[in-house]
C-alpha positions in Angstrom: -55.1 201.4 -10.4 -54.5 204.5 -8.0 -53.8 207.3 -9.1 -49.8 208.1 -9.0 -47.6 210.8 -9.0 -44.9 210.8 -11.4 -41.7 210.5 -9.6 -42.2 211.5 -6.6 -38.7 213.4 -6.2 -38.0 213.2 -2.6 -35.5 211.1 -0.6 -36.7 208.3 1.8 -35.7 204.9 2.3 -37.1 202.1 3.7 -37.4 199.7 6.7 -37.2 203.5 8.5 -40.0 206.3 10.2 -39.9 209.6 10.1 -41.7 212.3 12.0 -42.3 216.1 11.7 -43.3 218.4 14.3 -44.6 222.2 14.9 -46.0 223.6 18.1 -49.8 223.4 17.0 -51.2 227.0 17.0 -53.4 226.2 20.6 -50.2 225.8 22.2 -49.2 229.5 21.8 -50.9 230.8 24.2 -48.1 229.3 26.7 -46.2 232.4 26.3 -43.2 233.2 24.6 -41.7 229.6 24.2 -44.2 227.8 23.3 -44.4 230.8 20.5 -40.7 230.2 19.8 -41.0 226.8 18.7 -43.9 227.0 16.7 -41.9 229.3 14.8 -40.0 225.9 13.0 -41.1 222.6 12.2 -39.1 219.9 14.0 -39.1 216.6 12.7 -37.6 213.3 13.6 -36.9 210.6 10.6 -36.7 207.4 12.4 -34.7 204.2 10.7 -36.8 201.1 11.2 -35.1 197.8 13.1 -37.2 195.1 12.6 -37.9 193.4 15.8 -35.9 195.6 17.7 -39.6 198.3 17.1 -40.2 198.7 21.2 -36.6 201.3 20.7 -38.4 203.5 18.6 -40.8 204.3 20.9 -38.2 204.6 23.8 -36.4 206.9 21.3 -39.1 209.1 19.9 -40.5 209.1 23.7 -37.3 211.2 25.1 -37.5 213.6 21.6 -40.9 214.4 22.6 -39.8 214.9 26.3 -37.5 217.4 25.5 -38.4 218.9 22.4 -42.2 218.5 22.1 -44.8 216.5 20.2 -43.8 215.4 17.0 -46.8 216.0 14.9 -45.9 214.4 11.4 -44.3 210.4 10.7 -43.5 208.6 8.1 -41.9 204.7 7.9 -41.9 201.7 6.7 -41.5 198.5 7.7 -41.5 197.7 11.5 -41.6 201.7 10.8 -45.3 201.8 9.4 -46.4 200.1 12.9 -44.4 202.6 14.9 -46.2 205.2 12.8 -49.8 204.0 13.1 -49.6 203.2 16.8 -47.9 207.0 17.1 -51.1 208.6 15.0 -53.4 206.2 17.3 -51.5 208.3 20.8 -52.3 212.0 19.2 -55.8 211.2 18.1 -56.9 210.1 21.8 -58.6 213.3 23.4 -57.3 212.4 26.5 -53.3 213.5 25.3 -54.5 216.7 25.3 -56.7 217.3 28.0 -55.1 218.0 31.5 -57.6 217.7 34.5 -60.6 218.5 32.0 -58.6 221.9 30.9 -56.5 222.2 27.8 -52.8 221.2 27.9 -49.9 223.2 28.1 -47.3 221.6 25.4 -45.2 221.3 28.0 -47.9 218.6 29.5 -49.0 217.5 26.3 -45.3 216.5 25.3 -45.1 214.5 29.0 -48.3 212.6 28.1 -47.7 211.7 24.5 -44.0 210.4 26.0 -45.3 208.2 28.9 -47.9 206.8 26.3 -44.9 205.9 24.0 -42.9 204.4 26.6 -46.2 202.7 27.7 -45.8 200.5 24.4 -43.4 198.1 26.7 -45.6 197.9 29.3 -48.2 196.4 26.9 -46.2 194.0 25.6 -45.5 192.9 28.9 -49.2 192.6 29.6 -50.1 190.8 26.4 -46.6 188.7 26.2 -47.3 185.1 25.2 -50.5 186.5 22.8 -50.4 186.6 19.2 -51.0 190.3 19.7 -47.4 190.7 21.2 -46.2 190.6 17.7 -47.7 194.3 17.2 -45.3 195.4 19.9 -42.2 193.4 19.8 -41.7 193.5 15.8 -42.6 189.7 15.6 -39.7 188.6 17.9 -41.7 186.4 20.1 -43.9 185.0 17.6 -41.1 183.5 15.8 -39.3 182.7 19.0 -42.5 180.5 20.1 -42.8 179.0 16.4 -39.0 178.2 16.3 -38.9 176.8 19.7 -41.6 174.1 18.2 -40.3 173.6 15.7 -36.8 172.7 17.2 -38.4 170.9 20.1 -40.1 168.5 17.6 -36.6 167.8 15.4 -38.2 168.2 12.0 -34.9 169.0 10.8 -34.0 165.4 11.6 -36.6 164.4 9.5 -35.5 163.2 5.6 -37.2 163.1 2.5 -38.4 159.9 2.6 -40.0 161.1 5.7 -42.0 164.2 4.4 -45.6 162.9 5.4 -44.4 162.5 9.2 -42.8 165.9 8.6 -46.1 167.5 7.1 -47.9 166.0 10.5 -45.4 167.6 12.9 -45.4 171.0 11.0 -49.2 171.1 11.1 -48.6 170.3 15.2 -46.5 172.9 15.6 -48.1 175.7 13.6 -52.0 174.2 14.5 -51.6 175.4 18.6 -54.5 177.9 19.8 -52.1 180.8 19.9 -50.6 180.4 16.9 -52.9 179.6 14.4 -54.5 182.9 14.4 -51.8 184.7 12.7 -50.1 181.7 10.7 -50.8 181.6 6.7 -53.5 180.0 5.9 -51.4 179.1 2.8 -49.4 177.0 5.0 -51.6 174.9 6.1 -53.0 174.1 2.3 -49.3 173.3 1.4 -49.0 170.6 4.1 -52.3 169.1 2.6 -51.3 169.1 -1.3 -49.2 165.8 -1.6 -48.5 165.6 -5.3 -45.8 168.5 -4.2 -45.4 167.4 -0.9 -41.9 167.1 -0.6 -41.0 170.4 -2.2 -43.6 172.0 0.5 -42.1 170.6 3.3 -38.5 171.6 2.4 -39.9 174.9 1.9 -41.5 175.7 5.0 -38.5 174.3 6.9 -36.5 176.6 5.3 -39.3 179.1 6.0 -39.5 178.6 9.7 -35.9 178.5 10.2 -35.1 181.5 8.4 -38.0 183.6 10.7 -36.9 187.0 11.4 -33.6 186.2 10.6 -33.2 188.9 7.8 -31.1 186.4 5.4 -30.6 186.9 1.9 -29.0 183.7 0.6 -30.8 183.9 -3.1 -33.9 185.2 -4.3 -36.5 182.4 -3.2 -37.6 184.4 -0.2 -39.3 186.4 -2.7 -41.4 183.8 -3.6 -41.2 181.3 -1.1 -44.9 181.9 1.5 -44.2 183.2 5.0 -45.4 181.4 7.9 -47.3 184.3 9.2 -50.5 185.7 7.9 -50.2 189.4 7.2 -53.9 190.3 7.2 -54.5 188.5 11.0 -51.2 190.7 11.9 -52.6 193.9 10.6 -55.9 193.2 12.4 -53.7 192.6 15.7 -52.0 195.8 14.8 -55.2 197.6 14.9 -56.5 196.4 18.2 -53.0 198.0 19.5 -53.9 201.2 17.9 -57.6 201.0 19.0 -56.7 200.7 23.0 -53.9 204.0 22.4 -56.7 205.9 20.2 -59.8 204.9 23.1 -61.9 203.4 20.4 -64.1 200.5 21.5 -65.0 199.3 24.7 -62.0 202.1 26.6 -62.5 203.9 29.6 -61.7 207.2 28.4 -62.0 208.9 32.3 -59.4 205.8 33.4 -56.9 206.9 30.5 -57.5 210.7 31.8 -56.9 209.7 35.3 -53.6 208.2 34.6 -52.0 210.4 32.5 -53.3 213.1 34.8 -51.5 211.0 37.9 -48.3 209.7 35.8 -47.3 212.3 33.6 -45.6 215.1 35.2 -44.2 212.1 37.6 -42.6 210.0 34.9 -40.6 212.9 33.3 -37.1 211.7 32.4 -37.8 207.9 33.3 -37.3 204.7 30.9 -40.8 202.7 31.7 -39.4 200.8 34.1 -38.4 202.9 36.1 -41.8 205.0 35.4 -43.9 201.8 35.9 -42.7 202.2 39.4 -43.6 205.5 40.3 -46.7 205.5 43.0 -50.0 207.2 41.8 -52.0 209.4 44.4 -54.6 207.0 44.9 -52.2 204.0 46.0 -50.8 201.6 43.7 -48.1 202.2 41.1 -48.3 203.6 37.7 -47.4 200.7 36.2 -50.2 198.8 37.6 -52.8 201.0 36.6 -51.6 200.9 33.0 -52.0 197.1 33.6 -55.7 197.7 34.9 -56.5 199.2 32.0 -55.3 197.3 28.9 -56.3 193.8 30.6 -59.8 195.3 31.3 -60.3 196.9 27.6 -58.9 193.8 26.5 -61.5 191.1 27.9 -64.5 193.8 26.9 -63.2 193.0 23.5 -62.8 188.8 23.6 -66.3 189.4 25.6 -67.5 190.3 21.5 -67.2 194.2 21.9 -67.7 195.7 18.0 -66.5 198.9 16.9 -65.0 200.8 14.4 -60.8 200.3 13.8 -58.5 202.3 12.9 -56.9 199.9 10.5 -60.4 200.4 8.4 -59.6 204.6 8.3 -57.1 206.0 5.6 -53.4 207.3 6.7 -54.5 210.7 5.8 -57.3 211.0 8.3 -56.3 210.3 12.1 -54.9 213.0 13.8 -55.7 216.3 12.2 -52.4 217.7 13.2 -50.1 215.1 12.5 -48.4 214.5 8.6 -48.0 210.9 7.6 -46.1 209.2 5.0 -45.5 205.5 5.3 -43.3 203.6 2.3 -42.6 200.4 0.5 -40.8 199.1 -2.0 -42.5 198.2 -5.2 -42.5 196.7 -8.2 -44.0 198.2 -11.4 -44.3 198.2 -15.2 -42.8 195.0 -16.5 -41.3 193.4 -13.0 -45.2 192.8 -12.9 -45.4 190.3 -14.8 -42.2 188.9 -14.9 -42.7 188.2 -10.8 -46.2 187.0 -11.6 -44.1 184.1 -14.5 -41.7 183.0 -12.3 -44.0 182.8 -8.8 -45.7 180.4 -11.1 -42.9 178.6 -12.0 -41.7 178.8 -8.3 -45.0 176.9 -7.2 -44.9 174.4 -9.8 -41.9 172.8 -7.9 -39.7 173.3 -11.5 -36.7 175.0 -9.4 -36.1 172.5 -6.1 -33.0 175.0 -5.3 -31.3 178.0 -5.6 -31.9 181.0 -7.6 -35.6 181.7 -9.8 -35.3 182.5 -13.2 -36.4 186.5 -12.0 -34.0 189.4 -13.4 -36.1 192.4 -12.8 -34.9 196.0 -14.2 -33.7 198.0 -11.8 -35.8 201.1 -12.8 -39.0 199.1 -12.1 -38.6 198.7 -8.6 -39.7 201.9 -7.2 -39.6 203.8 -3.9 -43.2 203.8 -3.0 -45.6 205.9 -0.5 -48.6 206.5 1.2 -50.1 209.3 2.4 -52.6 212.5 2.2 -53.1 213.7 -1.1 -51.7 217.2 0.5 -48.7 215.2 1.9 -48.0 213.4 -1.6 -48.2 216.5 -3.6 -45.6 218.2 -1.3 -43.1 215.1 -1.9 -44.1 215.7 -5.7 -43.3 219.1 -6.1 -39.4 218.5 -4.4 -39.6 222.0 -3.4 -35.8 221.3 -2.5 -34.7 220.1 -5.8 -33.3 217.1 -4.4 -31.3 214.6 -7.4 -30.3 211.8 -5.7 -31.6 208.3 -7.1 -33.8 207.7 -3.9 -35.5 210.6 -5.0 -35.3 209.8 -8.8 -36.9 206.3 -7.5 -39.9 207.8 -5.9 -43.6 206.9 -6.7 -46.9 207.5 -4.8 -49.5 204.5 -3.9 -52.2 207.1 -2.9 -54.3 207.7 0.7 -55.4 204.3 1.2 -56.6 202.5 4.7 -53.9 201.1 7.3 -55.5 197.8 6.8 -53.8 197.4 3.2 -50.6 198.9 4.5 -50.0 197.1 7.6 -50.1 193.8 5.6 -48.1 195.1 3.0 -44.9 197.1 4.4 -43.5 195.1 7.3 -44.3 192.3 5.3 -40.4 191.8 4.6 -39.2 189.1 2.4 -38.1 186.2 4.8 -41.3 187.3 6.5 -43.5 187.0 3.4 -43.8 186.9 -0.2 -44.2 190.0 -2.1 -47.7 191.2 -1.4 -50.1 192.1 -4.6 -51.5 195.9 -3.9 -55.0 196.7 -4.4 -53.5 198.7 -7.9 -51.9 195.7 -9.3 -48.6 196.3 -8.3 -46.6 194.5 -6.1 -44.7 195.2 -2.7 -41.6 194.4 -1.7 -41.2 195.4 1.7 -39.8 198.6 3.8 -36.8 197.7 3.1 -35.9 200.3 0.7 -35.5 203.9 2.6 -33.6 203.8 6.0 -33.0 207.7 6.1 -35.7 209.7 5.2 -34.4 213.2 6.3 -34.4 214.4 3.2 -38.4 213.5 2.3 -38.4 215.9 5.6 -37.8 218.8 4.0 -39.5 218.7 1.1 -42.4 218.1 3.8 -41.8 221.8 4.6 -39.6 220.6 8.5 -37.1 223.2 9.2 -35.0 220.9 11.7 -35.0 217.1 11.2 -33.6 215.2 14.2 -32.4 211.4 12.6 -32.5 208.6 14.8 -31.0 205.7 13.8 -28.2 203.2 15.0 -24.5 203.2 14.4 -23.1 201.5 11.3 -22.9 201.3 7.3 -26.4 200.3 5.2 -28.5 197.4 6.1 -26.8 194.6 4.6 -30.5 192.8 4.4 -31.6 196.0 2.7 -28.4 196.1 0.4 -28.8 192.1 -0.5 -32.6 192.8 -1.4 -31.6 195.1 -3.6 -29.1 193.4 -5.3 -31.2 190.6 -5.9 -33.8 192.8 -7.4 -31.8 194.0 -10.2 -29.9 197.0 -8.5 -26.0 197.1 -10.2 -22.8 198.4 -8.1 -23.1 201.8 -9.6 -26.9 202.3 -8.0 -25.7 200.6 -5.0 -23.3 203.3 -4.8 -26.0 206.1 -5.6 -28.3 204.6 -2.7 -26.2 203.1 0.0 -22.2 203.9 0.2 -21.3 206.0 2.7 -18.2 207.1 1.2 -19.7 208.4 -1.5 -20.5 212.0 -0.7 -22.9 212.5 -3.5 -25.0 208.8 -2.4 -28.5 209.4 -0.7 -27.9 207.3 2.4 -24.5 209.7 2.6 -26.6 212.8 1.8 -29.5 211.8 4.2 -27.2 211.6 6.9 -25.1 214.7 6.3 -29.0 216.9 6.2 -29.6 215.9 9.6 -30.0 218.7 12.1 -29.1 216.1 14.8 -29.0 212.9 15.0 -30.0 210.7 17.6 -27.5 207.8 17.7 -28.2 204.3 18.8 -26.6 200.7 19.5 -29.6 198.5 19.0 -28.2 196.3 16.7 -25.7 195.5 19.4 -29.1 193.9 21.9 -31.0 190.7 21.1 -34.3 189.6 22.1 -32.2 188.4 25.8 -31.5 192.0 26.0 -34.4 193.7 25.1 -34.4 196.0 28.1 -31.4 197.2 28.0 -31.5 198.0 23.8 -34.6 199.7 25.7 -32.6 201.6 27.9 -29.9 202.9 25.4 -32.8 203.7 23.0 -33.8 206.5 25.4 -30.5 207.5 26.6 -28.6 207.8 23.6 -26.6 210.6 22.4 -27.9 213.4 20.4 -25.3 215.0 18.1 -26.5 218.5 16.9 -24.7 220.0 14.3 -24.7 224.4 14.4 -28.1 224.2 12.6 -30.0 222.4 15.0 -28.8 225.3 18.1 -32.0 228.0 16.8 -34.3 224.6 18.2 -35.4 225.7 21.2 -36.4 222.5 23.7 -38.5 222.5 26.4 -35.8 221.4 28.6 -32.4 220.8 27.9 -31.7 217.2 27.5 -28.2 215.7 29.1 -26.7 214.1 26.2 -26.2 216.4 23.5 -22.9 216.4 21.9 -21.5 218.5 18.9 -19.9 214.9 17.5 -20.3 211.3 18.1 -18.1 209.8 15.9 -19.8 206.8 14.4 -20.5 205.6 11.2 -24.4 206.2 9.9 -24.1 208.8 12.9 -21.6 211.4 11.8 -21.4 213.2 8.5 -18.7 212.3 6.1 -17.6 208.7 8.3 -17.7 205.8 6.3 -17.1 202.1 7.5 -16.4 198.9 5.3 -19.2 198.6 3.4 -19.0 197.2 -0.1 -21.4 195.9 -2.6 -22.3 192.2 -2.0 -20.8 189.8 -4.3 
């Protein structure tokens, strides 16, 4: 088992990303401002949104535009991918190099952004792949599976029908651009026909419930996912590869476009940056294209190289902190989840709730990281007591490969997932606001961005189902309890960066886009000795929403 640090007393919760940044000491030499703002660390805690993940970058993009390059993240969930692919951008030389000379931040903060907003461009390029999952949070993966799945009316199909319903599942799931990243456990199940019946009904239920974050009872803890985390994480990492210039990249081409596109695409959502004309002729846009779909057939052509999935979270970029979280389950939830899967894949429980009351205390607030970063979240230099913090565990500085199969790995997406220390994880469900893990990670400013509204009732039913009682419920999640750490979270925010995204669907992805990066920033008294590098239009001293503005509350309640 890895090593662990006994609770971990910091606050950060789950499905969610968080970032810290300090001028790196290089960038002094800019004069006086860039020496101002490496006088403080800023940091940005991002809440993860499942498929909605192309808004982060949008989000964190404008933060960097105005404020700098973030140099520390944290997440989990669709948050882990948003922090790996961030690490990938800071560890490619050519952020950092302007015109073979060394970048002022000021240029260094409008090439990290453009390569953020970028992220939409690729899935743009890749849409209809398998790898489009890495960029759109899985959305159009389980669009294209549920669109098969509807088109061939398996729901029609009965029980006395379940071989002719095994055949049309194996259709749909068995197509060239699917089967890469579907379980292989799946496809087992529609093959084992002394539980035929109960497989079937399963994966129906399975495929229908496909990144619809519903909680009706406790079998989507148990019940396999459609996709195969493992093929995901390796998608992941080809993402990662192409932003970091690992493999087959042309490193001058990347040079040459953030050297044309930068300064140019200040202040611009990517579509209207995409647009801008380069120099040379053509648009920026179109060169971007140029050089993801030419790295990308030098690596179907058999291209080998290292990836970045196969290197630890603390390595990467030297300069940047990262912390990425899960929820897991320890001690005796071990073995009680292990009984009841069991049970679960016998076929003993056709419906409803399985025989699984875990304690509370067992499921922990887990993290990855450096051993440096860990120890800081250890020691709570802030003294933090909220049961977030209380809940806190490390699981060590391990490679993105385990992680990225394990954290967004939601239940409704997947099964728990077994950890290489014999635990098991839950998902990055279980921290949403990790401001406060920010300042035990020595940040002097924390900018939160999040959306509008009470706790994630997916997080809040996952919970519930995993033991949690309406007294911790109201220690984690109530906003109108002042003392609860979602409520104390919000209120240590220097500023917080308020969204709408859960008001946008996967029909309105561009404009969720679009308010991402135009959102308002309230910034409490606090946040005024942060010195950007330009101001940005749409600061306010209060928003007035829920999740957004200290001491609101809305109707939440515990589920019943």
């Amino acid at each position: 088992m890895l090593p662990r640090l006994p609770r971990l007393a910091f606050a950060v919760v789950g499905l969610g990303l968080v970032a810290c940044t300090a001028a790196p000491a290089a960038d002094e030499a800019d004069g006086a401002a860039a020496q101002s703002r490496s006088s403080a660390k800023l940091c940005a805690a991002v809440r993860g949104n499942g498929e909605s993940i192309l808004t982060h970058f949008a989000s964190l993009a404008r933060i960097v535009e105005h404020y700098g390059v973030v140099t520390g993240i944290a997440g989990g969930s669709s948050g882990s991918i948003t922090a790996f692919t961030y690490d990938s951008i800071l560890v490619n030389p050519a952020v950092s190099s302007c015109d073979r000379a060394r970048c002022s931040a000021d240029a260094k903060a409008a090439r990290v952004a453009l390569a953020l907003k970028s992220l939409q461009g690729y899935a743009d390029v890749v849409a209809g792949s398998p790898e489009a999952s890495a960029v759109k949070g899985l959305a159009d993966v389980a669009q294209r599976i549920k669109a098969g799945y509807e088109q061939e009316a398996i729901d029609a199909l009965g029980p006395e029908q379940t071989t002719e319903a095994a055949a049309r599942l194996q259709a749909v799931l068995d197509i060239p651009e699917l089967r890469e990243i579907v379980n292989p456990e799946v496809f087992a199940m529609l093959q084992d026909q002394e539980h035929l019946a109960f497989n079937v009904a399963e994966l129906k239920t399975s495929i229908s419930q496909l990144g619809a974050f519903a909680v009706d009872d406790n079998r989507l803890f148990f019940r396999a996912g459609v996709l195969h985390w493992p093929a995901l994480a390796k998608l992941f990492g080809r993402v990662g590869d192409f932003y970091a210039g690992y493999g087959p990249s042309d490193a001058e081409g990347m040079s040459a476009w953030l050297d044309a596109c930068a300064e140019g695409t200040r202040g611009k959502p990517w579509a209207e940056a995409a647009e801008v004309q380069t120099p040379s002729g053509g648009t920026c846009g179109e060169s971007f294209a140029k050089l993801l779909t030419d790295y990308r057939a030098k690596v179907r052509a058999g291209s080998t190289h290292a990836s970045r999935i196969d290197e630890k979270i603390g390595g990467g970029s030297a300069s940047l902190q990262k912390i990425v979280t899960t929820a897991v389950l320890e001690g005796a939830a071990v073995p009680a989840y292990e009984a009841a899967l069991a049970s679960y894949r016998s076929g003993a429980h056709q419906a409803g709730q399985i025989p699984f009351s875990p304690s509370f205390d067992d499921v922990k607030f887990g993290y990855w990281g450096s051993g440096a970063d860990l120890a800081k979240l250890e020691a709570n230099g802030e003294r933090f007591q909220d049961l977030k913090t209380k809940k806190a565990t490390s699981l060590g500085d391990v490679p993105w490969r385990e992680i990225l199969a394990a954290s967004p790995a939601e239940p409704g997406l997947s099964r728990f997932v077994k950890l290489a220390d014999g635990r098991w994880s839950a998902g990055g469900w279980s921290d949403l606001a990790p401001t406060l893990a920010l300042k035990n990670l020595g940040c002097d400013h924390t900018v939160y961005v999040t959306r509008e509204g009470d706790e994630s009732k997916f997080a809040v039913a996952i919970a519930k189902h995993a033991g949690m009682s309406e007294r911790e419920w109201s220690e984690l999640y109530d906003l109108s309890n002042a003392s609860s750490s979602y409520a104390r979270s919000v209120a240590g925010a220097d500023a917080v960066w308020c969204t709408r995204w859960n008001e946008f669907d996967l029909g309105t992805m561009n404009e969720a886009v679009l308010d991402a990066y135009g959102a308002p920033l309230e910034a409490r008294a606090s946040f005024a000795r942060v010195s950007p590098l330009r101001p940005y239009a749409g600061v306010t001293s209060r928003v007035n929403r829920v999740g957004c503005t200290a001491g609101l509350a809305g109707e939440a309640s515990y589920p019943r």
